[in-house]
N, C-alpha and C positions, 0 to 999 in steps of 0.2 A: 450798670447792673445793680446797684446799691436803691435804686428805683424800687424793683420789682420785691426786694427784700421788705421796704417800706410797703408796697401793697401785699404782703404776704400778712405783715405784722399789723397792718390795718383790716385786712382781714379776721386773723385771729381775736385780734380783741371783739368785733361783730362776731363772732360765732361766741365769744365768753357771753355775752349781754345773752345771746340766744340760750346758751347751757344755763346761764342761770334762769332762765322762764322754764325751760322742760326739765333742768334739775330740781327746781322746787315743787314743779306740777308732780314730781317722783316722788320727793323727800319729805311732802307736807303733810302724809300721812304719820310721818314719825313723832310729829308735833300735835296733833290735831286730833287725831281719830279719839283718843280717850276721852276730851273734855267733850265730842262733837257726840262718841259714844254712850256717856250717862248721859248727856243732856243738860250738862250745868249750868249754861248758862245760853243767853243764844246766839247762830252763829255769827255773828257781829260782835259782840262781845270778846267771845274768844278769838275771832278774827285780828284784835284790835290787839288785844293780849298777847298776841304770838308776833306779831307784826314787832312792839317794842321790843320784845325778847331776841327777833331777828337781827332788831338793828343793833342791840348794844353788843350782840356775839358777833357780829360783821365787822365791828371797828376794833373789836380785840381778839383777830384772830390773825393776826399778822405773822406768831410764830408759825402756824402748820404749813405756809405758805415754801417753807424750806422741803417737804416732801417733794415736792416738782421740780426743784433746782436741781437738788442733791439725793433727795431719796430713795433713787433708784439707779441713774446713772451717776458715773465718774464724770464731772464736766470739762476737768483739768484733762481728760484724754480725747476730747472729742472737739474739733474745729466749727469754728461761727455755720458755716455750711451745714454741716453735720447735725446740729441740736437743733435747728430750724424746720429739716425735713423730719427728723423726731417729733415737733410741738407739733407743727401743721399734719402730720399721720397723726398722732393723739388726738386733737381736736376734732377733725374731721371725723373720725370714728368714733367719738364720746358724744357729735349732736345724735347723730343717727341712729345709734343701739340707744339712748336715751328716749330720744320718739317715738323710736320702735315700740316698747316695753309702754312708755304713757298711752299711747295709743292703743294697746290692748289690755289697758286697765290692771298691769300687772308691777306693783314695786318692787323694784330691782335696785341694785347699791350702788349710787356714784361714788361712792369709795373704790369698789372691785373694778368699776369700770376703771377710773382714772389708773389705777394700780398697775393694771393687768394690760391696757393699753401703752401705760410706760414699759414696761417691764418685755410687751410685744416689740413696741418700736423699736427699743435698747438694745434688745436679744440679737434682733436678725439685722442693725445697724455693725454691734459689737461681733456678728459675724463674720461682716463682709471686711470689716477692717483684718480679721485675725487673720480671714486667707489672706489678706491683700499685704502683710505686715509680722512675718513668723515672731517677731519681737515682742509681739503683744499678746498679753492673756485675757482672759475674761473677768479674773480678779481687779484690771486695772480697768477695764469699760464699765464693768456693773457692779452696782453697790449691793452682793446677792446675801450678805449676811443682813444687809436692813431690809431689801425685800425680802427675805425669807420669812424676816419678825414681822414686816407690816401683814405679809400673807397667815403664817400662823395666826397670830392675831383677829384676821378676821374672823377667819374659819371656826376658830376655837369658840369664841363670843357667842357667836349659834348655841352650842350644849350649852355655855355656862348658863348666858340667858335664859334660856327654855329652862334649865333644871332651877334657877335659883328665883324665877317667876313663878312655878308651880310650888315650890316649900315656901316662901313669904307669903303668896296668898293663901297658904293649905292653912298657913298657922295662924294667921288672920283669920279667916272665916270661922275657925275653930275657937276663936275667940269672940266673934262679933256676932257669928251667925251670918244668915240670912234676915233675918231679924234687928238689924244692924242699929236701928234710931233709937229701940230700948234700950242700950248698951251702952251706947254712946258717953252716959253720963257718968260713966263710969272708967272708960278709959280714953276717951275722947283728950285729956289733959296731955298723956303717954302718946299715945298715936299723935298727936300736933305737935310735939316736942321733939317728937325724934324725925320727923316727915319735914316739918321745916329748918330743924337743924340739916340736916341732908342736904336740904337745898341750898341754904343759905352758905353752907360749905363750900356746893356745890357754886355758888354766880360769886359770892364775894371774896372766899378766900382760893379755891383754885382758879376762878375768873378773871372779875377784877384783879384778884391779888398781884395774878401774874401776870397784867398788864401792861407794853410795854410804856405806856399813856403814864401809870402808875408810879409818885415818887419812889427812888431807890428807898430813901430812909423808910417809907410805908411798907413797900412791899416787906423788907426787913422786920419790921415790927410786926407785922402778920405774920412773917413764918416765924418766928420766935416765941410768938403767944397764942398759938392756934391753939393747943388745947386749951388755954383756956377761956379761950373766944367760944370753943365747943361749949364747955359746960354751961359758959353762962347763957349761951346761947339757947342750948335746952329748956334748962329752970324757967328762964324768961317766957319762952315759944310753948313750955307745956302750960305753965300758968295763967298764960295772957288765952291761949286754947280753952281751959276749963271755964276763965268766965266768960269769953266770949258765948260758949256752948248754955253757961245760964241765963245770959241775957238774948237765946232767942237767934243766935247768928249759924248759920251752917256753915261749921269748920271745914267740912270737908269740900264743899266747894271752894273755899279758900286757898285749900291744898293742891284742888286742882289744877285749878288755875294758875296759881303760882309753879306749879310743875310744869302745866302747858308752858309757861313764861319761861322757865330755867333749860326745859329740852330745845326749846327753841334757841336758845341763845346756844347752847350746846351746838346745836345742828348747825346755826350759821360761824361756831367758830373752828368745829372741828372739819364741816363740810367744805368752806368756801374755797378752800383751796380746789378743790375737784372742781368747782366751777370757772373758776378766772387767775389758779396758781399758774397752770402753764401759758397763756396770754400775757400774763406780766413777766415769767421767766422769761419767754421770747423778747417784750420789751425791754427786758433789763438789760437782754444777752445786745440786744441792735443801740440801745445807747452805750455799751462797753464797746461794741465794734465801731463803730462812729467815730468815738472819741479816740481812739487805739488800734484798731485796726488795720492801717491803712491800705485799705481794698485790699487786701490779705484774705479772700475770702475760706478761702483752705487750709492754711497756713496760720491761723490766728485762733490761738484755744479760748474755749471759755473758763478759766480759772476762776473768773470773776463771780460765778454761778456758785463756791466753793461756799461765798459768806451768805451769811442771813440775810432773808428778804427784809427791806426797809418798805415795805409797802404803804403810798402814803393816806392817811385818812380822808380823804376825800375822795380815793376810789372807793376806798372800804366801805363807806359811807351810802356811796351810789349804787355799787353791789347793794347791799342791804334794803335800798328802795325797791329797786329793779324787783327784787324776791318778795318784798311785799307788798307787790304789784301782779304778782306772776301768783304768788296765793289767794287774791282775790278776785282776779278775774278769768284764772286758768279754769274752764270746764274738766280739765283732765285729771289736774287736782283734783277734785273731788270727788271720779271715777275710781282713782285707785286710794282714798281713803275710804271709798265704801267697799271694795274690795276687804280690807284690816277687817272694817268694823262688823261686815259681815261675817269672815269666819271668826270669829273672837262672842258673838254676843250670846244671850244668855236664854233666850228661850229660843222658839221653833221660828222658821223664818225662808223667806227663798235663799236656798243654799244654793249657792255659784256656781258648785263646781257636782259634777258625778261621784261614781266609785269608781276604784282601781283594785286590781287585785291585789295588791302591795298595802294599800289602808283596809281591804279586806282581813289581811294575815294578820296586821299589825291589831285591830281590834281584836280579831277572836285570841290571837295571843296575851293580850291586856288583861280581856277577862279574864282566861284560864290561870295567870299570876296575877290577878286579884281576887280568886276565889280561894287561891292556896296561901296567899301573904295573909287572908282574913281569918283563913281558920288557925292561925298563930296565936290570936288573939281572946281572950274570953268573950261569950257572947253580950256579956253586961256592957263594956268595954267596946263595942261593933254598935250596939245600938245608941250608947251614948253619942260615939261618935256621927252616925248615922241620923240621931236628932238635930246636932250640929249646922249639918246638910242638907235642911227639909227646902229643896228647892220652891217649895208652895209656900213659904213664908216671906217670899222673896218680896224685895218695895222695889221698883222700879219707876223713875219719872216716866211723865207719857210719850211716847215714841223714843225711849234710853233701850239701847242693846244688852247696858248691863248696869250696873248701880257706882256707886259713887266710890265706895271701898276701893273696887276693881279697879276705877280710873286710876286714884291716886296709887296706888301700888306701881300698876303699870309704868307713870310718871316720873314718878320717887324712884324707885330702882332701876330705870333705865338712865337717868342722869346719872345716878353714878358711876354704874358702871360703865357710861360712855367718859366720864371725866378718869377714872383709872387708867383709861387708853390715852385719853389727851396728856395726860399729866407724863406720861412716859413717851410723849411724843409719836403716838401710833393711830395712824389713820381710822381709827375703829368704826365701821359701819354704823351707822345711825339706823338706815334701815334695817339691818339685823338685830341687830342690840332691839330696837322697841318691839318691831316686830314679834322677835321670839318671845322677849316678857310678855307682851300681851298674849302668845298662845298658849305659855305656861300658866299665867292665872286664870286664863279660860277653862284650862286641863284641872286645875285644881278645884274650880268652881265648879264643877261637872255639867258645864256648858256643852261637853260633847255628850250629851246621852246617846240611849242606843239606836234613837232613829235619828241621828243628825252624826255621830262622830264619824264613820266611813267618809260622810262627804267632807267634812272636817278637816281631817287627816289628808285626804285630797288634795283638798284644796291649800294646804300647808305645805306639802309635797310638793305641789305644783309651784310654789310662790318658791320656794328651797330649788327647786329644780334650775328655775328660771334666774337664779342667781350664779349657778355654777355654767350655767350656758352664758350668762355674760361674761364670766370671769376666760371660757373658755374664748367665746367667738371674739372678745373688747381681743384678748391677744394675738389670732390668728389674724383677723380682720388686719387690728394696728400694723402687725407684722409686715403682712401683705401689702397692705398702702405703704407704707413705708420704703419695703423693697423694691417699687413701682415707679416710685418717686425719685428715689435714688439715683435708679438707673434711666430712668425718662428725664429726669432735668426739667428743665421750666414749662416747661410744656404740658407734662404731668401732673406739675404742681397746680398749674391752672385748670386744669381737666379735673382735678378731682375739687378743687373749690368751685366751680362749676357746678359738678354732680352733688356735691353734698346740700349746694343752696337749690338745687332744684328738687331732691329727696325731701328735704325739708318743707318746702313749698308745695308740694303734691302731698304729703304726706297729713299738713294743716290741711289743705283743700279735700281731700277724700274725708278726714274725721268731723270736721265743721260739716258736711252735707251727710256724713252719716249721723250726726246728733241733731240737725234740722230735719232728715228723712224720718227717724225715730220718733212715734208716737211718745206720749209719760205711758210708764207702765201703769195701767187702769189699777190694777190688784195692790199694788205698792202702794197706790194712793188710798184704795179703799181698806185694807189692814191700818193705816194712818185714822179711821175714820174713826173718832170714841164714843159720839153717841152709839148704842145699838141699834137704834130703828134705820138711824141714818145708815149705818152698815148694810144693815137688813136690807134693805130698799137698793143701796148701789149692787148688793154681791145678787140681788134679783136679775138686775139687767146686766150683766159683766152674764152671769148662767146661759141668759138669753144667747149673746151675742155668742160665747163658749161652742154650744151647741146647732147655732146657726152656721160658724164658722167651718166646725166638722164636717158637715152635711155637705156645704158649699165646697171643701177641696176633695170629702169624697164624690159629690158627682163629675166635678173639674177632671178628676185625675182618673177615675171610671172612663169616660168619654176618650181620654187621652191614651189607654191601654188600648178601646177597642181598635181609634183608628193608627195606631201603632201595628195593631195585629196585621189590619187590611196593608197595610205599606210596609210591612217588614223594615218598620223603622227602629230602630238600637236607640239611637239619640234621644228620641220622647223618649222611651223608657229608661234611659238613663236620668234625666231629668224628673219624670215621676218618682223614681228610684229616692231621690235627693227631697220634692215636696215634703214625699212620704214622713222621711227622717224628720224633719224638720217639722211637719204636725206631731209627728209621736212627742218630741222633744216639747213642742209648747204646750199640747195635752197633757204629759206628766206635771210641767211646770205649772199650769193652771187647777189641774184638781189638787195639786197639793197644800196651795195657797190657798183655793176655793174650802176645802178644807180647816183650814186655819180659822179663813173670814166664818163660817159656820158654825164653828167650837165658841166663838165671841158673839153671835146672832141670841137675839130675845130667844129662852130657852123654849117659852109653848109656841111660837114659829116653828124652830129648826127642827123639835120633835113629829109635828104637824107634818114637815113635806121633807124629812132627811130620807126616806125609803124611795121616794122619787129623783130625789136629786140624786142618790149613790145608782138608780137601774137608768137615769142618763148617762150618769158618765161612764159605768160601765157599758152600753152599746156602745160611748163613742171610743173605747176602747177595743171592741169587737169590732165596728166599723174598719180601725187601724190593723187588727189583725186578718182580718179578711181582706182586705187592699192585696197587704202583703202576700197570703196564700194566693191570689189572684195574678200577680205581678211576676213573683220571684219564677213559677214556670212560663209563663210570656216570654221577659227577659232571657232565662236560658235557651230558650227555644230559637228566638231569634238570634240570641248572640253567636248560637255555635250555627247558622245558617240550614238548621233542619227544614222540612219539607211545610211550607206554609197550609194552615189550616183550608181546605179547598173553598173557593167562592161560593160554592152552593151550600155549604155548612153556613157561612154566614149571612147569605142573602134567608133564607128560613131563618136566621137568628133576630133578623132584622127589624121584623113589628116588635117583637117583645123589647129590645132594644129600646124604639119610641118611647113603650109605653115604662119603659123603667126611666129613661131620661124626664118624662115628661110630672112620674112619681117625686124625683127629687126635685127638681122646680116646684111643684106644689107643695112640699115639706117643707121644702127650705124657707118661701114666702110665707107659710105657714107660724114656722117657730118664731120666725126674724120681726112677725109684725102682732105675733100672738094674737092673733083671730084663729079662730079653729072651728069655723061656722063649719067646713067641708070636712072634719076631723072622719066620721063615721065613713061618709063616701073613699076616701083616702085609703082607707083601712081596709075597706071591704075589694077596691080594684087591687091592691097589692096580694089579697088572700087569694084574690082572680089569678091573678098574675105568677103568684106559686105554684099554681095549679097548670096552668098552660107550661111552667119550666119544666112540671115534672112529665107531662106529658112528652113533651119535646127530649126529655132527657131518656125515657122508656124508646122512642121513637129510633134517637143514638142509639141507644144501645146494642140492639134488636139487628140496626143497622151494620153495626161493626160486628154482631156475630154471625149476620149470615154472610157476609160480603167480607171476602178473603184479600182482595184490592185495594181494602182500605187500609190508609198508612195506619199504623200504631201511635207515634207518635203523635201526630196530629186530632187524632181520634180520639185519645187522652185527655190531653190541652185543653182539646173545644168541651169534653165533658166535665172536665175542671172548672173553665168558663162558666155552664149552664149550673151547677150546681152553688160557685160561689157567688151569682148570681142573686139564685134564689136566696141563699144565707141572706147578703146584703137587702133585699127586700125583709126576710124577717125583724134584722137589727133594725130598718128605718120603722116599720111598724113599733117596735120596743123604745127605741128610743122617741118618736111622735108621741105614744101614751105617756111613757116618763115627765118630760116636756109639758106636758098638759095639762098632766094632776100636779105638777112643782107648780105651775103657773094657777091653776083654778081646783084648789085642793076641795074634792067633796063630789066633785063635778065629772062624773065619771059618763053620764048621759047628755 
């Protein structure tokens, strides 16, 4: 039996190697996004920078690694048997809510997992013992006063972050401006002095210092003379800042950098535990039974889980590669670092996420206590401040979301307050902790103006939301596995390591063929684009192709209504139902961008042909609302299985039919190839063709008033039909000129 223990535990350790590739594709945003955000340097650079940071925090993070032994269960109450189906419920359920979440581009906390996973396992473990054992309490299975501290802790870190990242940027900005590289020379010395003493606090004296690698007599002599390692640390770091700033060197790149490098080391020494502490508890716990046990499998406690992990450097070591392995060549990485970098940056841009009513409230409440906090203040006082703030003085490197200030802020005060948690021993989310500061200094930067904060908010909402469903599902899930296991025995146990390397394998297989099915977003790359002509020229044909595309799913999904009509088909129309959504959704996403790309076009262009460009995109928005009118009665009609339109309604509906099918094939080849030799002809048969729907529509009408036999409903429908018909022939004429004169401005003949 002690076999199947050994492939349990060989197991485990292959699912750590694996959690460290999707924990870091999670957590690499926490290191990354800022320096990758202003643009400081490029990504290889800072790829490189983060990588050493990783590894010197990998090999000094040996203490946190007692959270998984001891920091949630009692191991002295619980039998070899017992903490085994614990580790294997953990791990199983930490790859899979891990991938789940990378996979849909959303960072979530391997802190809450690991936590909440323990704490599942433990829970409904320390259950079945108590029925099974009236001797025993809960007090003696689970450690609930350190979970309670590890949990408040997290939780709490959210406000503090978010509030104490919005007042360090608000008082910055309000010292530096927007305007930041005039200034610089002035307090550039103070800002370098206090940003690297920070750091340097933060890697040498709570880092290294408390190393266990670290002679004792060192460590000693550092904590004994810290403060005045501080000061001189200052004086040094502000002085050696102010001349570097005269001879020409960008400090604040410096900062950055050296931030990137310090969160990093942060993240690999406060995080690795969440990736490979419970793997080596489990191997600590099978070499304690081995040696002690004697096939006692029930019967033999783990006391031994009681001491601090000795964990040896050359696993530490390998973890640390493994992750900066998993940060260079994880595509998923990079998915949910644009996720950050998106809701955080500083002008207008494709915003991820919608509105909700909840970020609706939330701004109009904002305003209404910030028009009343404002009239507290004298108006001299308002505009001073409000100079301050002149978002148009803003210097941004090219393709940076936000400036340099912002980075290091972000940087700077997320190590510490991640090292505050460290230093007290508490698993303090990394992804929380950065996250929130970056939302805070975004909020102080007035990066959410009023056409971006709803989505904003959203989308911060949404990332918030998605951490408290891990915390929820990591425990119900663990719980669950756990109880499953317990009472299924070996069999179970291999049934779900099984299931989890096969979720795992499907779940790489579906994301790698949807990021190979995925085009590059065309617009993404042309907002990248700095010449203007060169702009000019690509957002021409991106319009083109905009407007081609419209056309082509509204005749696609036209065609698919009618013969849904003839076949009292539900299913087509549920699927049109879905195209539908799905155009609305990339037409708002495309003019809004298209937009953007326009606001940056050579200004006597855009002025020249924006009255065209704005009456295309509005038909192709009429286009979508007319579908809709046409659809949403079909739909109902069929779904509730009312009296189908009669055959001979639409055998007469039937030439026009052609000749409307046969309009948008010539439109469509029209826009797509920009010849518009037949432009007049076009124009004049669909004027044709209004005329024969209204005829046809007097015809109905006339019909259903003298003829009492005719259905109602039906008779409705089809005159719905006929009319939103015609509409759609107007918008294609409106939108064909629009189209036209955008493409051959002057050229109305």
């Amino acid at each position: 039996m002690i076999e199947i223990y050994f492939v349990i535990v060989g197991f485990l350790l292959l699912l750590a190697v694996f959690d460290l590739y999707v924990g870091v594709s999670n957590d690499a945003v926490n290191f990354l996004n800022s320096a990758i955000g202003a643009k400081v340097a490029r990504f290889k650079t800072v790829i490189m920078v983060a990588s050493v940071g990783v590894l010197v925090g990998a090999m000094m993070s040996s203490g946190m690694m007692d959270v998984a032994r001891h920091g949630i269960l009692q191991p002295a109450s619980y039998s070899f048997e017992e903490v085994m189906v614990i580790f294997l419920a953990v791990m199983v359920t930490d790859v899979v809510i891990l991938d789940v979440f990378n996979s849909l581009g959303m960072p979530t906390s391997t802190t809450v997992s690991l936590v909440f996973e323990l704490l599942g396992a433990t829970f409904i473990t320390a259950c079945i013992k108590v029925w099974n054992d009236s001797t025993l309490s809960f007090g003696m299975l689970l450690n609930s006063d350190k979970a309670l501290s590890v949990i408040i802790a997290i939780f709490v870190s959210v406000a503090i972050a978010f509030v104490a990242g919005a007042v360090v940027q608000w008082l910055l900005r309000l010292t530096f401006t927007f305007d930041y590289k005039r200034r610089l020379k002035y307090f550039i010395g103070v800002f370098g002095g206090i940003a690297f003493t920070s750091m340097s606090y933060f890697i040498f004296i709570k880092g290294l210092g408390k190393s266990p690698y670290i002679a004792e007599e060192v460590r000693g002599w550092i904590d004994t003379n810290t403060d005045m390692l501080l000061v001189v640390c200052f004086f040094a770091t502000a002085i050696m800042s102010q001349v570097f700033h005269w001879l020409g060197v960008n400090v604040l790149r410096i900062v950055v950098l050296l931030g990137t490098f310090s969160l990093a080391m942060a993240f690999a020494g406060n995080d690795l535990v969440n990736f490979i502490g419970v793997p080596l508890a489990a191997l600590d716990s099978m070499k304690d039974f081995v040696a002690n046990g004697n096939g006692n499998f029930n019967g033999f406690m783990m006391t031994s889980l009681q001491e601090s992990a000795r964990s040896p450097l050359a696993i530490l070591a390998l973890a640390g590669v493994i992750m900066i392995i998993s940060m260079v060549v994880s595509k998923k990485a990079r998915n949910v670092v644009k996720t950050s970098v998106d809701l955080s940056r500083q002008d207008e841009g494709d915003e991820m996420f919608g509105s909700s009513r909840v970020a609706r409230s939330i701004v109009r409440a904002s305003q209404n206590v910030g028009d009343v906090c404002g009239q507290l203040f004298p108006e001299s006082v308002r505009k001073w401040v409000a100079g301050r703030f002149n978002k148009e003085e803003a210097t941004l490197e090219k393709g940076a979301a936000f400036d340099e200030i912002r980075a290091a802020v972000n940087l700077v005060l997320a190590a510490l307050l991640i090292i505050m948690g460290t230093t007290m021993k508490l698993p303090l989310s990394t992804t929380y902790v950065t996250f929130m500061v970056a939302m805070g200094s975004s909020l102080a930067d007035k990066a959410w103006g009023r056409e971006s904060a709803v989505f904003r908010i959203t989308g911060v909402l949404s990332v918030i939301g998605g951490w408290f469903i891990t915390a929820g599902l990591a425990f119900v899930a663990s719980a669950l596995v756990c109880s499953i296991i317990h009472f299924g025995g070996f069999v179970t146990m291999f049934a779900f390591m099984a299931l989890a390397a096969y979720l795992l394998w499907s779940s790489n297989r579906k994301y790698n063929k949807k990021i190979k099915d995925e085009k590059d977003n065309e617009m993404e790359r042309i907002l990248a684009i700095n010449d203007s002509l060169q702009l000019w020229s690509a957002l021409c044909e991106h319009f083109i192709e905009h407007q081609s595309f419209i056309t082509k799913i509204v005749h696609d999904d036209y065609a698919k209504i009618i013969a849904a009509i003839e076949q009292n088909d539900r299913h087509v129309l549920r699927k049109v139902r879905a195209n539908m959504q799905e155009a609305s959704l990339a037409y708002k996403r495309n003019r809004r961008l298209e937009l953007l790309a326009l606001r940056r076009a050579p200004i006597n262009k855009a002025l020249e042909r924006n009255t065209w460009f704005h009456l295309a995109q509005n038909s192709n928005q009429q286009y979508l609302y007319c579908m809709k009118r046409i659809l949403d009665p079909v739909l109902e009609h069929v779904e509730n299985s009312f009296t189908p339109i009669p055959v001979a309604y639409m055998e007469e509906f039937s030439e026009i039919l052609k000749c409307v099918d046969s309009l948008f094939i010539q439109t469509h080849e029209m826009i797509s190839t920009k010849q518009f030799a037949d432009y007049h002809r076009i124009m004049d048969e669909a004027d044709s063709l209004k005329d024969s729907l209204s005829r046809l529509r007097k015809v109905h009408i006339d019909r259903a008033q003298l003829d009492s036999n005719v259905n109602l409903r039906a008779s409705q429908l089809y005159l719905n039909l006929i009319q939103e018909t015609q509409e759609l022939l107007s918008i294609m004429r409106h939108q064909l000129r629009a189209t036209k004169r955008f493409v051959q401005p002057g050229k109305e003949k």
